[in-house]
N, C-alpha and C positions, 0 to 999 in steps of 0.2 A: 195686721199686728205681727212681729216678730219677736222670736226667738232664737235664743243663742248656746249656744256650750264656749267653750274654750277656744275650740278650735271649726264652730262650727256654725254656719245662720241660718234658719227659715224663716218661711211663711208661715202665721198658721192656716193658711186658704190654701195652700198644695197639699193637700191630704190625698195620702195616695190608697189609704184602706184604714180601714177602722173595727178593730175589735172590742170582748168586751173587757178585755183588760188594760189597752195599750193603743195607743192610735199613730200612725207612719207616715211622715209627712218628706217628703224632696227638699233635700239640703244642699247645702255647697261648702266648701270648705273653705274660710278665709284667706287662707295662705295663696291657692293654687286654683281656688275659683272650680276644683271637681265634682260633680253631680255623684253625692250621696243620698243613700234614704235613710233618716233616723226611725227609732222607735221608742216612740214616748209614753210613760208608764202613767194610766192614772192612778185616784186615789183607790179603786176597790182592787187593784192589782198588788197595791201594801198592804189590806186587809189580811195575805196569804203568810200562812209561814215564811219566814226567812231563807231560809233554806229551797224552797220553792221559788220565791222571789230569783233567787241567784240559780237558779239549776240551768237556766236559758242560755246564762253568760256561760257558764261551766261547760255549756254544751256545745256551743258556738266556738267557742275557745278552742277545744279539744277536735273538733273537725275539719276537715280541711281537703276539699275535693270540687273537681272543676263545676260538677251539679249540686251544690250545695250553697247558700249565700255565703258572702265571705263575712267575716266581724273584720271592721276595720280597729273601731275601739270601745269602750265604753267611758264617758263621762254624765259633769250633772249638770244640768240649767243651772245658769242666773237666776239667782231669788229663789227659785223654790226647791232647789237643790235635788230635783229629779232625776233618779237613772235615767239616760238615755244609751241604747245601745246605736254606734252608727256600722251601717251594714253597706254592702254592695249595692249599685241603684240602678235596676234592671227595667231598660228602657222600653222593652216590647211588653209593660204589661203583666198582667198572668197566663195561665192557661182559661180561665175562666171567662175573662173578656175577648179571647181567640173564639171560645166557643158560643158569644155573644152575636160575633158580627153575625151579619147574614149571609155571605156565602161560606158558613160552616153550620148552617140548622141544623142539617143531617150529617156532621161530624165534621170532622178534618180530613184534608185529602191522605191520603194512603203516604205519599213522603213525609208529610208533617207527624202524620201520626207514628211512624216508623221512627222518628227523632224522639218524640214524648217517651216512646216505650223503651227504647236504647237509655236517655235520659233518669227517668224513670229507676230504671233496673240497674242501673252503674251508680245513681245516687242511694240507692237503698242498701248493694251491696255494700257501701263505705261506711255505712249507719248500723248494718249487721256487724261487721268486723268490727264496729267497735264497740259493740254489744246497746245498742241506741234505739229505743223505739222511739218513732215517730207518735201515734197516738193521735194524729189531727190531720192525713193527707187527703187532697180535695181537690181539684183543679183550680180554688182561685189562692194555696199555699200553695201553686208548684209556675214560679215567674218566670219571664222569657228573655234573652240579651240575644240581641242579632250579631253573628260574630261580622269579620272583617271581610268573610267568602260570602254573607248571603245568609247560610244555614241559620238557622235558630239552634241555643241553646237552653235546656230548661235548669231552673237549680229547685229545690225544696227550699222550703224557708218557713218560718214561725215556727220554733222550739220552743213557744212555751212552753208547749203538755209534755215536750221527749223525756223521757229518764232512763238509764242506764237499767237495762234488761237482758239478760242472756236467753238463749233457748228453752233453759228448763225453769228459768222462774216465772214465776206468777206477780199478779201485781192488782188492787180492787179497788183504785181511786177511778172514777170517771172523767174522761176528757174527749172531744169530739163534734161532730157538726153532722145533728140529725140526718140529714139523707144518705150520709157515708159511713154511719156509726152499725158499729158489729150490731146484731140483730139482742143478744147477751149484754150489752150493755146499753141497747136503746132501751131492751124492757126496763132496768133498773135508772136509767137516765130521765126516758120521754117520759115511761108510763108510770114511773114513780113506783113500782112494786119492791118491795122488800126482796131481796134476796144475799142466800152466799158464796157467791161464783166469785173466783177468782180467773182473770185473763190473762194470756201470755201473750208472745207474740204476732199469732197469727191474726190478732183484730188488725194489725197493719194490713194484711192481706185482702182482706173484706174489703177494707178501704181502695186499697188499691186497683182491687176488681173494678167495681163499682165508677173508681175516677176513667178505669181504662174505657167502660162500655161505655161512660158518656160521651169521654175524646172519640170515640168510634164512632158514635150514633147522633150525637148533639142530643139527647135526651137520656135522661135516669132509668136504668133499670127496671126499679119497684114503685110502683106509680100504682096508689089506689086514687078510686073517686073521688075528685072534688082537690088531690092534690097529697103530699104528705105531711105537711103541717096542721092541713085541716084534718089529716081522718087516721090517728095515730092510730088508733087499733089497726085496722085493715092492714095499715103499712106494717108494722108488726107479725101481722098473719103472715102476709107474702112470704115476707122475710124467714118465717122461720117453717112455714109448711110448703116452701122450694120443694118440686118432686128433684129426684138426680139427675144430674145433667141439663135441667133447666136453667138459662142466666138472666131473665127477666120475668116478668108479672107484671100486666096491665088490668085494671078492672075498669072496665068505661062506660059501663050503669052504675046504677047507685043499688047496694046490696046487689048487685049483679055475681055471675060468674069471674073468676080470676084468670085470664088469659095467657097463658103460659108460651114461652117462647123458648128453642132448642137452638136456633141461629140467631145472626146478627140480621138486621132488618133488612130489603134490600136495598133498600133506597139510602145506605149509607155507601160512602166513598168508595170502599175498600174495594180491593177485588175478590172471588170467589179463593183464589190461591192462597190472600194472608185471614181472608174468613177463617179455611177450615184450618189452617194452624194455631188459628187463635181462640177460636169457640173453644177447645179441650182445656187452656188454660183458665180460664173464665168460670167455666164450670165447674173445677175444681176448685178457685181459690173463696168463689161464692158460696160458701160453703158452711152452714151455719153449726155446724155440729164442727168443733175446733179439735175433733178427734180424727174425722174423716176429710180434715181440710189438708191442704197439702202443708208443708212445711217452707220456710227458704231457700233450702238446698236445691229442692226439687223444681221450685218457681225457676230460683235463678240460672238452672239446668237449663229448662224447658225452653224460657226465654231467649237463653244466649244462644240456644240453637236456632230458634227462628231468626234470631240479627246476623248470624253466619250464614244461613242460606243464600243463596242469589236469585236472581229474579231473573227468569225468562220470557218472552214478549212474547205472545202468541198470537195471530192472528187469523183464523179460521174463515179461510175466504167462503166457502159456502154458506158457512153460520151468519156471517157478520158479524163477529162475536170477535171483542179482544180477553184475549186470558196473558195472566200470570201465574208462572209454574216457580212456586219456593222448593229447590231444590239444594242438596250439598252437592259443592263444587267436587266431591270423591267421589258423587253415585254416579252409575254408570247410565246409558242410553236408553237401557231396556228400563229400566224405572223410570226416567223420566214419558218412555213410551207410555206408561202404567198411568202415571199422572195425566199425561195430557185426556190419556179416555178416560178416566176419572169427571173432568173439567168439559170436556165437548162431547160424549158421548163416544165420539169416533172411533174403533176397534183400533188395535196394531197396527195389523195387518191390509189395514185398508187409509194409514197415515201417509201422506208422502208430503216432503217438505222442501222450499224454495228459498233462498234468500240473495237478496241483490239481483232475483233474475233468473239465476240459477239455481239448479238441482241444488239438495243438500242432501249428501250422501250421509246416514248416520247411521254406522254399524252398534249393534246392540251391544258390544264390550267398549265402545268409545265415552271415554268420560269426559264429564260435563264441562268440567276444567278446559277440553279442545273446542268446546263451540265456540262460532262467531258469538261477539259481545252483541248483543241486542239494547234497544233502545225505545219508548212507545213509539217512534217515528219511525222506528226501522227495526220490523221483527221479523221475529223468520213466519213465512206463510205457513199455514195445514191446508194442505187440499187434501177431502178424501177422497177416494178410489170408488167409494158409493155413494149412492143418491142421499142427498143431507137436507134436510130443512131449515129455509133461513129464519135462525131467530131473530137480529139484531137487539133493539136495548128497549125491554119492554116496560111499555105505559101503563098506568095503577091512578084510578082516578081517586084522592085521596077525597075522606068524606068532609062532605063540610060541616056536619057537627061536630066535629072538635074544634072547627075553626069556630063558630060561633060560639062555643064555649070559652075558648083563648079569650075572644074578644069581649065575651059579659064577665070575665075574670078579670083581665085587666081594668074593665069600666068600674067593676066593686071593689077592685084595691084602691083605684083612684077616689071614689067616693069616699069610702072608709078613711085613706088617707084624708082626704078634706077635712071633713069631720073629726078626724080628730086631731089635725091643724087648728082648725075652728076652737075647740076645748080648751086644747094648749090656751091661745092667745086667752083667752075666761080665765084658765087659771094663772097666767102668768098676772094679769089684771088684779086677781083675787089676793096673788099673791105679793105685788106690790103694796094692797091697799094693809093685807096684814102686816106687814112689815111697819108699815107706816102707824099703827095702831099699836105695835110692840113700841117704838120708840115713846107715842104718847104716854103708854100705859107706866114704861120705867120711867120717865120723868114726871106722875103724877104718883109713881108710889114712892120715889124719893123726896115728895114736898115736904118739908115742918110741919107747914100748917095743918092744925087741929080741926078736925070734921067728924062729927060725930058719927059713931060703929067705922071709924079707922082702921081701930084693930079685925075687925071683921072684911071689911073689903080689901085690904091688904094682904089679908090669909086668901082671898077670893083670885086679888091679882095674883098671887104667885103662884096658884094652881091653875092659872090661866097663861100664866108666863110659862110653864111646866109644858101645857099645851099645844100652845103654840110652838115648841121649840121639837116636840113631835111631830107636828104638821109640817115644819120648815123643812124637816127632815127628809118628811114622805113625799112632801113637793121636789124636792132637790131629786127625789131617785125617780118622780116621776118624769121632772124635767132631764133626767139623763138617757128615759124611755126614749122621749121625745124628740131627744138628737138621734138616737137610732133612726127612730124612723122616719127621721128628714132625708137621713142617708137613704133608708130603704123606697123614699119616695123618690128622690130624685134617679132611682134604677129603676124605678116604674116611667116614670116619666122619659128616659132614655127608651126604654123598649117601647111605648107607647110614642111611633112617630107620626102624630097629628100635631101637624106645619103649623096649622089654625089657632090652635088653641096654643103655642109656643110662641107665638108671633102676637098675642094678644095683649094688650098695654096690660101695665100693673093692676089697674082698675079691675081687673077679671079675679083677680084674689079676693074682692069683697063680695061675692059674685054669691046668691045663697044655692044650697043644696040643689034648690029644685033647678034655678038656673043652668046649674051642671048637665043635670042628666037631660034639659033639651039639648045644651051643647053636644053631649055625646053620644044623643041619641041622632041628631043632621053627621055626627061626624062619623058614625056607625055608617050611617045609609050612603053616606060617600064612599067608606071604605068598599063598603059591598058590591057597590058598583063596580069603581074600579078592578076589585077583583075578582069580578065575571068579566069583563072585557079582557083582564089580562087573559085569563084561563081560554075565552072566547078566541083571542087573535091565536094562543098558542096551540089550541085542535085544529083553528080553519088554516092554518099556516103552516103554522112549523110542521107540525106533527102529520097534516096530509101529506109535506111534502117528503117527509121521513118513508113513510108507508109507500109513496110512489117511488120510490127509491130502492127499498127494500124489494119491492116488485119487479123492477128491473134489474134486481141485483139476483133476483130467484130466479126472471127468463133466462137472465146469463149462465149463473150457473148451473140451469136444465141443458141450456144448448153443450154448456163445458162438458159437465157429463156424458151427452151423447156422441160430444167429439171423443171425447177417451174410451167411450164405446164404439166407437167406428176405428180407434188408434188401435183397440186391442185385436179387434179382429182381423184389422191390413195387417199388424203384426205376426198373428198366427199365420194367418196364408202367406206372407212374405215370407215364415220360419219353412213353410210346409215347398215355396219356391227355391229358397235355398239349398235345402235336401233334395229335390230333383235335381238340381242343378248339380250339387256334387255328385249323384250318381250318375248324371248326363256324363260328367266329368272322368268318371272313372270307366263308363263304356267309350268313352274317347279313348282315353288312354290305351283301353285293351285292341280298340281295333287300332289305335295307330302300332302295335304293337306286333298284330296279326301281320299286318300292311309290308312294313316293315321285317320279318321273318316270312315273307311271303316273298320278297325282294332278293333277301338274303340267298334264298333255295334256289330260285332262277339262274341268279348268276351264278352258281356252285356247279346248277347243272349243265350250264352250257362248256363250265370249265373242263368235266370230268369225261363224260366220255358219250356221245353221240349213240351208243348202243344203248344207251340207259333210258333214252329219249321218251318210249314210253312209258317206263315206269316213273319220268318224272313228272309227264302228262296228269299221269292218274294223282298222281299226288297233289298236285296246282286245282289238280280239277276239284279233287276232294276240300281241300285248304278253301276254293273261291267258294266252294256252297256253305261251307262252314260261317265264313264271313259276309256271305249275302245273306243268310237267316239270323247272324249276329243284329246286323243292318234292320233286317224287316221286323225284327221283336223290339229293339231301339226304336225305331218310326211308331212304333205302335205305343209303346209307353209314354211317350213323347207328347201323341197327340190324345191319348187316356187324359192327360198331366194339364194337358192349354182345356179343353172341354172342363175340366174340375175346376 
């Protein structure tokens, strides 16, 4: 089926997201044939003030920054004369289905993520300065465009909830999406409690926390038992009895302890360099108390200084260990000295550094601005000076009840889904059949014809007509239920990659409950299989051959060691060679010097005068013993010198 604007045609089967106000489907433009995305308003999105209705356009309108969607225009459908807003149509996706695929479980790689948070903080400052809260950010409102170099770019999008807020106002309507929603407004949102709080801007920042540790970790933060849609209170707790400095909460018994975490996991992307720059802001902005949370200034401070840093490659050949050093390009050598033993343990003083091959001279007043550019392919080496132990990249055998849990979660969303698939079709059935019974009933209470107690079953039909026109009602918002969660089934069914059951004829839809759960109880025990083989190949293979690796990479560097212990000591005694040899050098000197003034006096005296002859005897004489005990204490030092 299609639809149109003016200037504009879809599908409605390209549904590119679906909210509960508005649904956005992949358009094109008649004229020029260009790839936009509309957003089409339903009926409970006119239910809202007017004023609210238009606040989206008002907002869209007024902003304009390269992470931001752009508004091309707004017009109204053919026929039923719908707002439709047409936006920018951003082909990568969201953030949310990046952190979908499978090679980002455990986050985004460290460049990808470094663009989100650049992205991020450059669209929110555009939304500050124009005094704009968001009120809804989340990874599946923040979209992706691949530019024309490769990079990704992200933009923010869906303004429904934004409205014009300054710093010092306050504002008490609620807007949001449960797992990313300030702790202050999920109480008065999820758990329905009365209260009279008024929010300002910092619930953006909650938000933003919360989207950053997922893109970091592939997984949410505040995670009680059983999930957090199933177990609002807990998720509530976490939320608001955070000790300081803590940036997550996991509970993974049931009434269990609340497992508190201080870092980012390790098994996420990142490296330990943009870890510890990042953990400080995290922990601040998660911050449930809006008095003790930080502000914008100081976010967008904090932030812009870690996108200015640079990034140093480090490679610590004894560890095995690659590090990155976030550094400013003004600080000098001896801080980044600070850093690197911060990151590998290695003292100062016992750093020495190689690149291309060669030495890398780095005096402690050299800034960081002169170093060689580095690259992961090409860092500069750390060898230390003392004996180091090799880490390289350690293995964490993750448990498998959470996998089995993932897996009987998924099987009872799919059930659940079924079943209440199954309903649906009863009611829609139910619902035909009333319908069908409403048309009988108005064209038997409109007949002439005289039937005795008329008046009385006619007063019966109309409160029956009354009725049903309530039921019609209640069925319409059920069946509007029920399109969600065809949506929400088919994202189960995406995560849920059983080939089997995908590949199954249609016939498997009339299939009853109990049929399921042998389906996916053979499709369980396949799974399982398979992955203990995988896990199996990858200890008897990869991972020994890591460790044999590792082993010879610790002989190596025991034997490097000991050569630079044998280097320093040829050194010393070559220094200790040296120094004999210059004062060999200098009793050369003095006897050639003797020698020579001994020469001198000979022929003086044979010049002068033949009477002298013995007194010049005694003199030579005296002069040669002087210079043969010169001689005899030189041989003797000499041969002291070769014996040491």
């Amino acid at each position: 089926m299609l639809e149109s604007t003016v200037n504009y045609l879809w599908s409605v089967d390209d549904v590119l997201g679906q909210g509960a106000t508005a649904s956005v489907y992949k358009a094109r433009s008649k004229k020029t044939g260009e790839l936009v995305a509309v957003k089409v308003f339903n009926k409970l999105s006119y239910s809202r003030p007017y004023e609210v209705q238009m606040r989206e356009f008002d907002m869209l309108r007024k902003l304009n920054h390269v992470n931001i969607v752009k508004l091309f225009a707004v017009e109204e459908m053919h026929l039923t004369s719908k707002k439709v807003l047409v936006m920018e149509f951003c082909s990568g996706g969201s953030l949310l289905s990046q952190l979908e695929e499978p090679e980002n479980a455990f986050g985004l790689p460290e460049s990808e993520f470094l663009i989100v948070l650049q992205c991020v903080v450059h669209g929110m400052n555009h939304l500050r300065e124009n005094g704009v809260v968001h009120r809804d950010i989340k990874p599946g409102n923040i979209m992706r465009v691949v530019g024309e170099d490769g990079r990704s770019i992200y933009k923010l999008t869906d303004f429904g909830a934004a409205r014009e807020l300054e710093d010092d106002e306050k504002f008490v309507s609620i807007y949001g999406t449960e797992e990313y929603l300030h702790p202050d407004m999920y109480e008065r949102a999820v758990l329905k409690k009365p209260q009279q709080k008024s929010y300002g801007v910092t619930v953006d920042l909650w938000s933003i926390g919360v989207t950053f540790y997922h893109a970091a970790t592939g997984s949410l933060p505040f995670v009680p038992f059983g999930g957090p849609r199933r177990n609002k209170r807990i998720m509530y707790k976490i939320t608001t009895e955070k000790p300081v400095g803590a940036i997550a909460g996991v509970q993974s018994v049931e009434d269990g302890p609340i497992e508190w975490s201080y870092q980012l996991p390790s098994h996420c992307q990142l490296s330990e360099g943009l870890k510890t720059q990042l953990v400080p802001v995290l922990a601040s902005i998660l911050e449930a108390n809006q008095d003790k949370c930080w502000g914008f200034d100081q976010f967008f401070a904090e932030t812009t200084g870690i996108l200015h840093r640079v990034a140093i490659h480090i490679f610590s050949l004894q560890q095995a260990t690659v590090h990155r050093i976030y550094i400013h390009f003004y600080n000098t050598a001896s801080i980044f000295f600070d850093e690197v033993e911060k990151q590998t343990q290695v003292s100062t003083e016992c750093q020495q550094y190689f690149f291309q091959g060669h030495s890398l001279i780095l005096e402690p007043s050299m800034k960081v601005v002169s170093f060689p550019p580095t690259t992961p392919d090409r860092p500069i080496f750390l060898i230390s000076r003392c004996p180091e132990k090799t880490v390289g990249l350690l293995y964490k055998e993750r448990k498998e009840d959470h996998l089995h849990q993932c897996l009987e979660g998924m099987i009872n969303v799919r059930l659940e889904c079924t079943t209440v698939v199954h309903k649906s079709n009863i009611l829609n059935m139910k619902l035909i059949s009333c319908l069908h019974m409403e048309d009988k009933l108005s064209l038997l209470s409109q007949s002439p014809i005289e039937i005795p107690d008329l008046v009385d079953s006619r007063q019966k039909l109309k409160l029956t007509q009354e009725d049903l026109s309530i039921y019609i009602t209640s069925i319409r918002k059920f069946q509007t239920k029920l399109d969600h969660l065809y949506v929400e089934l088919s994202k189960v069914e995406h995560f849920c990659t059983w080939t089997q059951l995908n590949n199954f004829p249609p016939k498997c839809c009339r299939l009853s409950p109990l049929d399921f759960i042998f389906i996916h109880k053979f499709e369980k025990i396949n799974l399982s299989n398979n992955i203990k083989k995988v896990k199996s190949l990858f200890r008897d293979t990869c991972l020994q051959k890591y460790h044999e690796c590792l082993s010879v990479a610790a002989n190596w560097t025991s034997e490097l060691h000991e050569i630079q212990t044998h280097l320093k000591e040829f050194t010393v005694y070559f220094i200790e060679l040296l120094r004999d040899l210059q004062t060999c050098e200098e009793h050369h000197s003095k006897v050639s010097w003797l020698l020579s003034f001994q020469v001198h006096v000979n022929i003086k005296g044979y010049t002068t005068s033949c009477c002298h002859s013995d007194g010049v005897n005694r003199a030579m004489d005296s002069s040669m013993v002087l210079v043969v005990r010169f001689i005899e204490q030189w041989q003797k030092n000499s041969q002291g010198t070769g014996k040491g």
